[in-house]
N, C-alpha and C positions, 0 to 999 in steps of 0.2 A: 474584409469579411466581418458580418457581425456576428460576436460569439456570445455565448452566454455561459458562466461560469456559477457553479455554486460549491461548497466544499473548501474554503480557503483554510485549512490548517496547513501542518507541516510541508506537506506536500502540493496540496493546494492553490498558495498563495505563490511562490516562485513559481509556478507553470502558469499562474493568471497572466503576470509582471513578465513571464517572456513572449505570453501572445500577444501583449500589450506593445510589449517592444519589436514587435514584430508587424506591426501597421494596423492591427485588429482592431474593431471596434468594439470593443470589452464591453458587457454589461453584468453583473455581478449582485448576489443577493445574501447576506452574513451577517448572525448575529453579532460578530466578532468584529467590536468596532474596530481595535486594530488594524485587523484586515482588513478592514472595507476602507477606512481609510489612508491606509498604504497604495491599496488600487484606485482611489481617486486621486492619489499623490502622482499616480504610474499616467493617469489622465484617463482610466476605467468609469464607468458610468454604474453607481449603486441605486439599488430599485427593492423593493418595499418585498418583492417576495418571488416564489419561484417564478408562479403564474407570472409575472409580469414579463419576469427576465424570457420566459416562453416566448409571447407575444411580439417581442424586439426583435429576434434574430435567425438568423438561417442556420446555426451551427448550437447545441447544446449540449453543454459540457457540467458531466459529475465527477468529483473525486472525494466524497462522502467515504464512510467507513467499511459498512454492513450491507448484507443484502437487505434487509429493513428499510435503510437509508434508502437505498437505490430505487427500491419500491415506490416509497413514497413519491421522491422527487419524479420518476416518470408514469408513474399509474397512479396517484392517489389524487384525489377531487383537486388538489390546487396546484396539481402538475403538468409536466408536458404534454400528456397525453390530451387531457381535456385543455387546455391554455394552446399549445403552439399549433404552428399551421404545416400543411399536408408540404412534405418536402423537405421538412428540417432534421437534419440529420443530429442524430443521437449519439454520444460519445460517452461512455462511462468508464472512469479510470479507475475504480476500485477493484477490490480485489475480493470478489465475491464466489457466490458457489454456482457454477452451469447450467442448472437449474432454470434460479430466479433470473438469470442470463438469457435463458430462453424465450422464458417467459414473456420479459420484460422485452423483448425483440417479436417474440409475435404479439403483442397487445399494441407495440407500436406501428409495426406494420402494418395493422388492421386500419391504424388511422392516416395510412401513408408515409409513415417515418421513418427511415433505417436507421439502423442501431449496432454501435460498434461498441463490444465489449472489450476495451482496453487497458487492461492493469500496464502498472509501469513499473521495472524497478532498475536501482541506481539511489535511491534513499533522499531524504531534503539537499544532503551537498549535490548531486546530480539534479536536482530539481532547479539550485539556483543556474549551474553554469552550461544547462540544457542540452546533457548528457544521457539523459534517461533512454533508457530501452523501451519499447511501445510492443506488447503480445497483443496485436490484434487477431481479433473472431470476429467475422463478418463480412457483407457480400461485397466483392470487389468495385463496383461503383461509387459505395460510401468510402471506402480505404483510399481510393484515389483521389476523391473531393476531398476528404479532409488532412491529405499527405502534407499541407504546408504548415497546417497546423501543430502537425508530429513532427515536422522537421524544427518548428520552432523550441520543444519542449525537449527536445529527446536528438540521437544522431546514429539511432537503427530503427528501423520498423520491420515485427517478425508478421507477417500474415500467417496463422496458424489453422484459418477454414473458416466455417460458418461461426453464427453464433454461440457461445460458450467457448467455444473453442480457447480462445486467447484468457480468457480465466482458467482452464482447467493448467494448458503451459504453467499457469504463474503460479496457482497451486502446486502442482508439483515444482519448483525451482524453489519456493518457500519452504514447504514440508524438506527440503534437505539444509535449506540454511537455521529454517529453526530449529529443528532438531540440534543441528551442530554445534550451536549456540548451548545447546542444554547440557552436550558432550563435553565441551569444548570445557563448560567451567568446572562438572564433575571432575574432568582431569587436572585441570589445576588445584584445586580445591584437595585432592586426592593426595598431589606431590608436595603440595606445601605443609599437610599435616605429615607425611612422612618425612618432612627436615630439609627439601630442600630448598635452597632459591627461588622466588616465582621469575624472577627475572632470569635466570639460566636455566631453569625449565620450559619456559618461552620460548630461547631461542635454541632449545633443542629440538622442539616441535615447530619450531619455523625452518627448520632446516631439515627436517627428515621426512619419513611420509604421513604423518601427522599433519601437517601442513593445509591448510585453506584457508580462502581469504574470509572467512568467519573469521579462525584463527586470529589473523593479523587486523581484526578490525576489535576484534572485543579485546583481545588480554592488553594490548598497551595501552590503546585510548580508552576503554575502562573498566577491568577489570585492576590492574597496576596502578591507575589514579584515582580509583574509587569516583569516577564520573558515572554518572548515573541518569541522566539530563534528558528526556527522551528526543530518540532519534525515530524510534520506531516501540510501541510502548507496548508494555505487556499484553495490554488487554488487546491491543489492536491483532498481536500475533496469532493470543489465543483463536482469537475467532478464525483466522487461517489454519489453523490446525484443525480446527472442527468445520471446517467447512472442507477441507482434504479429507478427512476422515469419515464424515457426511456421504461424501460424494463416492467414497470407496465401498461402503458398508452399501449403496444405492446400486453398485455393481458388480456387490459380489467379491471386493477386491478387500484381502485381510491387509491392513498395516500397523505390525506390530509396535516398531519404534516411535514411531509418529505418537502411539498410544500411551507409551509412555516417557514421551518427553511433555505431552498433554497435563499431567500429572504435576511435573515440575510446573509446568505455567498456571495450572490451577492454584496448587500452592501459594507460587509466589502475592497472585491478586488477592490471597486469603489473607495475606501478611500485610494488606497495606499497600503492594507497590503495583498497582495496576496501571500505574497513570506513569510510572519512570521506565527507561528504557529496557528492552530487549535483555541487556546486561542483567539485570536484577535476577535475576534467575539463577545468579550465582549465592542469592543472599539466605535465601534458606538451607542451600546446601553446605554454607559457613558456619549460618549458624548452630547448625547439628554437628556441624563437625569442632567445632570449637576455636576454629582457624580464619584470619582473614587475607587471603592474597593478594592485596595490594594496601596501604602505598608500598609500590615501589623504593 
C-alpha cells in the first residue's frame, strides 16, 4: 500500500518504522532531519512537503499535535484536500477536539476522501512494539481498508461510530489519566512533607484502592528518579484538557476536576516545563511545598 505519513515525533516516527516494516510503501514529509532520516534508513521515501506526499499515495496519515495542526495538514492550500486524489483515505491519529474532526471529514468528503479520526493510546513504548490501541470514528468502509494498517501500529481497533466519534472516546480516557497524574503527585507530594517514605508511601497506594496504572507509571519511573524526559509533554496534555473541556462547555456538560487539574498544567508551562514530561506537574507543587519526592 502506499502510505503517506507526516507528524514523526514521539509517537510518530515508531508507527511510520512499523508501517514500513510491514511492506508499505512509506512516503513521509519532516522538518525533523532525524526523523526523516531514520525513515529513509527504514527504506521510507522523504518528499519536500505535504502536498507532494498527497499526490503519491492512497492512504494519508497525520499524527501532528493540535487541531491547528490537523487543519492545516488536510484543508490548508498545501494540503490533502487540494493536492491528493478522490478516493484517498484520510487517517488522523491525533488527539484533537470533535469538532475540527467533523469538520475536517466533511471538507474531505466534499472532495471524495474519507476520513478516520484515530487517536491512539499506549504512549512511544506502545508505539515502537506496536501495541497501541486505535479509537477509531468513521464510516465502516474506510476502517475496513485501512484495518492492516492498524494492525501493523496497534493490536486492538475500537470502532467508536462516525466521525469524531473516536476523538471524543480518547478525550475522555485522557481527561482521567490526566487528571490522575495531577492527584497522583498532590498525594505524594502531601505524604512526603508529612514525614513519610515516598517509596512506602508508593507501595501503600500500589496496593490499596489508590491504585492505577497512572499510579504505577509516574511515582517509580519518575516521580522517585527525578526523570523527567518527555514521554507525553506538558503542553501536549494541556491541550487535551482544553480540548475535553472545550467540548464539554460546547454541551452543556460542567467538568469540575478536569478544571482544576488544568490549573496545575497551566502553572507548570508557566514555570518552564512545557516541553518535559507529564511528570512535571509534580514540580510546582514541590516547590510550594518545600519538599522533593524523589530520588528515591
Amino acid at each position: 500500500m502506499k502510505v503517506g505519513f507526516v507528524g514523526l515525533g514521539l509517537m510518530g516516527l515508531p508507527m511510520a518504522e512499523r508501517l514500513i516494516a510491514a511492506g508499505n510503501a512509506l512516503f513521509v514529509s519532516s522538518g525533523n532531519q532525524a526523523a526523516t532520516e531514520a525513515v529513509r534508513a527504514a527504506g521510507g521515501t522523504v518528499l519536500d512537503n505535504v502536498a507532494a506526499v498527497a499526490r503519491e499515495v492512497d492512504v494519508f496519515c497525520s499524527c501532528r499535535v493540535t487541531p491547528a495542526h490537523s487543519q492545516a495538514v488536510f484543508l490548508g492550500d498545501d494540503g490533502v484536500v487540494s493536492h491528493g486524489k478522490a478516493g484517498t483515505i484520510c487517517i488522523d491519529f491525533a488527539t484533537i477536539d470533535p469538532a475540527t474532526s467533523r469538520q475536517i471529514a466533511a471538507e474531505l468528503g466534499q472532495a471524495g476522501m474519507p476520513y478516520i479520526d484515530a487517536p491512539v493510546s499506549g504512549g512511544p513504548d506502545g508505539a515502537v512494539a506496536g501495541t497501541l490501541s486505535i479509537i477509531a470514528g468513521g464510516p465502516q468502509h474506510a476502517i475496513d481498508a485501512a484495518r492492516p494498517l492498524f494492525d501493523a501500529v496497534g493490536k486492538r481497533v475500537f470502532h467508536l461510530g462516525d466521525s469524531g466519534a473516536g476523538v471524543m472516546a480518547k478525550l475522555c480516557n485522557n481527561m482521567i489519566s490526566i487528571t490522575t497524574h495531577a492527584l497522583v503527585a498532590e498525594a505524594m507530594v502531601l505524604g512526603t512533607k508529612a514525614g513519610l517514605d515516598p517509596r512506602a508511601l508508593y507501595e501503600v497506594l500500589y496496593s490499596s484502592s489508590g491504585y492505577s496504572r497512572t499510579l504505577e507509571r509516574v511515582v517509580p519511573n519518575h516521580f522517585l528518579t527525578r526523570n523527567f524526559e518527555a514521554a507525553a509533554t506538558v503542553e501536549t496534555v494541556k491541550k487535551d484538557l482544553e480540548c475535553a473541556i472545550d467540548t464539554a462547555r460546547a454541551l452543556g456538560v460542567r467538568l469540575v476536576v478536569p478544571n482544576s487539574a488544568l490549573q496545575c498544567y497551566v502553572e507548570t508551562v508557566g514555570l518552564g516545563h512545557a516541553d518535559k514530561d507529564i511528570a512535571s506537574v509534580i514540580l510546582p507543587m514541590e516547590a510550594i511545598a518545600g519538599v522533593k519526592v524523589g530520588p528515591a
